[in-house]
N, C-alpha and C positions, 0 to 999 in steps of 0.2 A: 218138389223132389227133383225135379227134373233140371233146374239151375243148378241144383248143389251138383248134381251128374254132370252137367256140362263142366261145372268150377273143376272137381275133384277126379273125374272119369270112375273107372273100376275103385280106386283108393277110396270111393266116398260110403262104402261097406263097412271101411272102418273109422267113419265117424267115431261110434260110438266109443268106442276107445279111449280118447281122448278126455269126457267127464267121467268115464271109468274108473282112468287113471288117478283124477283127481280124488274122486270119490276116495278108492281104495287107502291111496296113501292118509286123505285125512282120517278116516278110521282106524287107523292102522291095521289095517290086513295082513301086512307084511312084506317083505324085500321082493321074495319072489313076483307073486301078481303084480304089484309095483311094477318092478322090473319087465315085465312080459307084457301088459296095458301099455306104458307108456313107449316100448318098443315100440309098439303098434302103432300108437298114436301118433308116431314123430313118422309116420308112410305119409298120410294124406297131406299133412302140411307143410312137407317136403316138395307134396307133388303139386299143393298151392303155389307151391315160392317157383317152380319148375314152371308153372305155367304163366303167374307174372314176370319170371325173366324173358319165358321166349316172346310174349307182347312188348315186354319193353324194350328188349332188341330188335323188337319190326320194327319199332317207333325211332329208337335212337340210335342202334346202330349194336353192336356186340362189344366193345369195349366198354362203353356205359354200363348196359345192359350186364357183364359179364362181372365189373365192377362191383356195383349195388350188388348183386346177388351174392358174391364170396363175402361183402361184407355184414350183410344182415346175417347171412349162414357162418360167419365168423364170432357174429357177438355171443351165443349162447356158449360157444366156446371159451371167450375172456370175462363171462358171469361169473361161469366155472372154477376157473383159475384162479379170477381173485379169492371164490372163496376156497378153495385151498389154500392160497398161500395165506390166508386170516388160520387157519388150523394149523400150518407151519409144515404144511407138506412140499416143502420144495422139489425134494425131488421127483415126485409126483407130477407135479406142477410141469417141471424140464422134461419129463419122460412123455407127457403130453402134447408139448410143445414139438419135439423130433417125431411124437407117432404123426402129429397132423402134416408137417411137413413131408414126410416119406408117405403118408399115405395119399394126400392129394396128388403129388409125381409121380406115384409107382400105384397106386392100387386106382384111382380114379380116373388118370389118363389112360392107365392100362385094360379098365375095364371101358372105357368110353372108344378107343382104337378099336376093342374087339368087338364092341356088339357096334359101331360104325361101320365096322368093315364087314362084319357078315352081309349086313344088308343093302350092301353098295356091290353093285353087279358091274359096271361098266369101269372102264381103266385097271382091269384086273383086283379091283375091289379094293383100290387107293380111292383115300378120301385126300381132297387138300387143306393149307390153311395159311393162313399170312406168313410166309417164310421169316419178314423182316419185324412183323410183333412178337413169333413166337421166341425167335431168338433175341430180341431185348427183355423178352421177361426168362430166359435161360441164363442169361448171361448175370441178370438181378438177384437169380438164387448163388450164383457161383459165389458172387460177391457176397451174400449174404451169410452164406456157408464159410467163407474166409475168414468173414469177423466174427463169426460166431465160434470156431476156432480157436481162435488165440487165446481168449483166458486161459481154456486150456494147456494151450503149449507153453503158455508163461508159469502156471502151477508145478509139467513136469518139470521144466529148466531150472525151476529156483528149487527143485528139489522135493517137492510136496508131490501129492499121489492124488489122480482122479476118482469120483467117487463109484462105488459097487453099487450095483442094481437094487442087492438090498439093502440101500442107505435109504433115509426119509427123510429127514432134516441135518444138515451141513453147512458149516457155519466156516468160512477159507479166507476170513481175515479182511481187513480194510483196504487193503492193497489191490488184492483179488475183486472187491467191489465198487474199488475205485476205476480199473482199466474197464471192469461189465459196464459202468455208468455212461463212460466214455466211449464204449463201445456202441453204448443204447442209442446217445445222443447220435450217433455219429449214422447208425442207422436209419431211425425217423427222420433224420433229415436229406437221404438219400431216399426214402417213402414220397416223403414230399416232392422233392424234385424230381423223383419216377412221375406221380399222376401230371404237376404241371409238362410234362415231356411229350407223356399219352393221352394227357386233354387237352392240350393247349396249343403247344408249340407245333408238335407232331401227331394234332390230332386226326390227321388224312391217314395217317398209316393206321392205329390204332383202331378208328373208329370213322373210316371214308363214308361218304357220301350215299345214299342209297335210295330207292325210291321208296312210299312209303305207300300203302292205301289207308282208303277212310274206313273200312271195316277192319274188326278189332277195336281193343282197347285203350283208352286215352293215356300218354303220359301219365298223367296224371291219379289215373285208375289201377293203372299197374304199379306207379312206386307206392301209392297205398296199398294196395294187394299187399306186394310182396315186404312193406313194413308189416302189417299185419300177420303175415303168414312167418315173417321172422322173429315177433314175440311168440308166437305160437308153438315153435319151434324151440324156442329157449326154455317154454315150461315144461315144454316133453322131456327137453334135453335134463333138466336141473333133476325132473324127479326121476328119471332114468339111472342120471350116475348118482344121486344121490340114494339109489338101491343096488348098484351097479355092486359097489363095496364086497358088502355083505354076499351078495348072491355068488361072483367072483370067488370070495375064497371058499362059503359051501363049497365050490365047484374045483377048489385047489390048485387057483389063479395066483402069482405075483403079485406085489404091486408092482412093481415097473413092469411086467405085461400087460395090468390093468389099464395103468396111464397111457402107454408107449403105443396098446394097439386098442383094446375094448373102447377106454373113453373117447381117444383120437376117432375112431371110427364113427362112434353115435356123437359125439359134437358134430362132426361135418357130415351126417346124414344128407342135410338138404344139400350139398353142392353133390355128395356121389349122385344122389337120383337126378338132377338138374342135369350133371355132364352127359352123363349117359342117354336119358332122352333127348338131349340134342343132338349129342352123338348119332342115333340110330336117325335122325330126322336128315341127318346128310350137313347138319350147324358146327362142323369142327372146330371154327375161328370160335365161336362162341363158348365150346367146352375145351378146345387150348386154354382160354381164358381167362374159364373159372379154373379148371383144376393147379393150372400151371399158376394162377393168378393168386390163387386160394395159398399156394406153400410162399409165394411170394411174402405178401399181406402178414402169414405167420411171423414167417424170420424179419421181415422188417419192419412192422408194427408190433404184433403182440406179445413178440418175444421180448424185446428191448421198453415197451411200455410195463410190462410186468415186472420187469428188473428191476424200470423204475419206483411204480406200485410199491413192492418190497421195502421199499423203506421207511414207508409208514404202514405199513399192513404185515399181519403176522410176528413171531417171534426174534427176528433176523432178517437182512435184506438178503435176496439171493444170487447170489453171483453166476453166472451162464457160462457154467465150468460143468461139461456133461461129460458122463462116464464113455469107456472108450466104445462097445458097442450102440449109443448113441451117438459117437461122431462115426465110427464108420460108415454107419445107415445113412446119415445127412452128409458125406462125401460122396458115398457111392451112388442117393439118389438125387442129387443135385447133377451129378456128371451124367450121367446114362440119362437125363431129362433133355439137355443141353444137349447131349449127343442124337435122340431121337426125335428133337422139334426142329433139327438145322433141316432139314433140307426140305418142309413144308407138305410131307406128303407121308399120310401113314397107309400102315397096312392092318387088317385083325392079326396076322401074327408079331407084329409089335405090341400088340396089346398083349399077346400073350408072355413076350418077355417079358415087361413088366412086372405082369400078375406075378410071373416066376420067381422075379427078383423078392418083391416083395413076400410071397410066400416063404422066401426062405430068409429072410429076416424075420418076420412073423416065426416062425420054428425057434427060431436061433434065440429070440427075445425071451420064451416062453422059455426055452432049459438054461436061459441064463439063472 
């Protein structure tokens, strides 16, 4: 017992949870308990993946470190997705894609500033972080938020209308799917040459030099870990939103609130608990990021990998034509991201803008 303490700290209470979970759903018990178990369950192996990234960051440095972690805590998010888009819920699909976006800038960073900054006493309770990484991965959403854009603005231009919150499947033509395709490509290949930029070329900035000791976890130990702890995370996550649905409109939820902020949220369960205990640990380069890293990864991998997806999976390919309160969310928190990582020093009351911001998109989604 006392290992799994060490593994898990306090979260290791809710072990149990987790075959719970399992249990429950293969019984069918029902959405609720489902839903309330596998919440649960998705704590500890959150705080698994939290606790292989910060060993892998003693070892390799915080962009590595920061990497691996958004993208283990990313796939249970793109399990998700594909199987929505197999059931032909595109817009679903899109309204998840913009919640995870906006919530790792605005709700992750903003919680990760404030509980950093409370517990940082000296320099007036400024935490710092690489001024010149944070702002190449600000600078990677702006762009990314540009292209993601434009199908849009080529739908209003030629005279077609964006789609309503409560649309679910939308179908905007070959043309429409041909500029998203183009757009995909033109993405992932700006992904690509983002990490050779931040591992390679310029990996002194991203990921400097650091001293290391021999206590602690191997390489090697922690990216098993935290592969581990990110299937783990993926089956919490699958039967989560897979009762999420139902429990949701008992409760007399949207979908596009569903997608945009519930499922966006428990997909990236493990990177909000990972930022924020770095955060509080005084690790800001480490939770700039993942959080900033994490919306990154969204708009330039799995937004544009999805697009691609789409055209052998589900009813219709999807074209990355989001309605207008989903591009306002992903303009306004790509800029105020950009604008709060320039100068390398936060405060907890930046985090509390954030939270602010995001809280009142959060509002606004819900009475859409």
């Amino acid at each position: 017992m006392a290992w799994l303490k060490n593994l898990f700290g306090w979260t290791v209470v809710l072990l149990p949870a987790i075959p719970a979970a399992c249990i429950l759903a293969a019984v069918g018990a029902g959405d609720m308990p489902v839903f309330a178990a596998s919440a649960l369950g998705v704590v500890p192996t959150a705080a698994l993946m939290g606790r292989a990234t910060e060993e892998l960051a003693g070892r390799s440095g915080p962009g590595i470190g920061g990497l691996l972690n958004v993208t283990f805590g990313n796939a249970p998010e793109l399990i998700i997705a594909l199987m929505a888009l197999e059931a032909g819920l595109q817009e679903v699909v899109k309204a998840s894609l913009v919640g995870s976006i906006i919530g790792n800038a605005l709700l992750v960073l903003g919680a990760s500033m404030l509980a950093g900054g409370i517990t940082r006493n000296n320099r007036g309770g400024e935490q710092s972080f690489d001024r010149t990484a944070a702002s190449v991965q600000g600078g990677t959403l702006l762009l990314a938020a540009a292209a993601l854009v434009m199908p849009a603005v080529y739908i209003l231009v030629s005279g077609g209308s964006l789609p309503m919150p409560t649309d679910v499947e939308i179908d905007f033509g070959n043309t429409a799917q041909t500029l998203t395709n183009i757009v995909a490509v033109v993405l992932i290949i700006t992904y690509v040459a983002g990490l050779i930029f931040s591992l390679v070329t310029h990996r002194d900035i991203f990921n400097p030099e650091h001293p290391t000791s021999e206590a602690g976890w191997s390489v090697k130990r922690s990216v098993l870990t935290l592969a581990v702890a990110g299937i783990a995370v993926a089956g919490m996550s699958e039967l989560l939103v897979g009762s999420i649905e139902a429990t949701a409109h008992d409760l007399g939820l949207t979908e596009f609130f569903l997608g945009a902020i519930v499922v966006a949220i428990v997909g990236n369960a493990a990177e909000h608990w990972v930022a924020v205990a770095v955060a509080r640990k005084d690790q800001m380069n480490l939770a700039v990021n993942i959080s900033v890293g994490s919306s990154a990864q969204i708009a330039l991998f799995v937004a544009p990998v999805l697009a691609l997806a789409s055209l052998v999976i589900g009813p219709h390919p999807m074209a990355l034509v989001f309605n207008g309160y989903e591009l306002a969310a992903l303009i306004i928190a790509v800029l105020i991201t950009a604008q709060v990582t320039s100068r390398g020093r936060s405060t907890w009351f930046e985090g509390v803008q954030l939270l602010a911001v995001y809280a009142v998109i959060g509002v606004t989604f819900f009475m859409a």
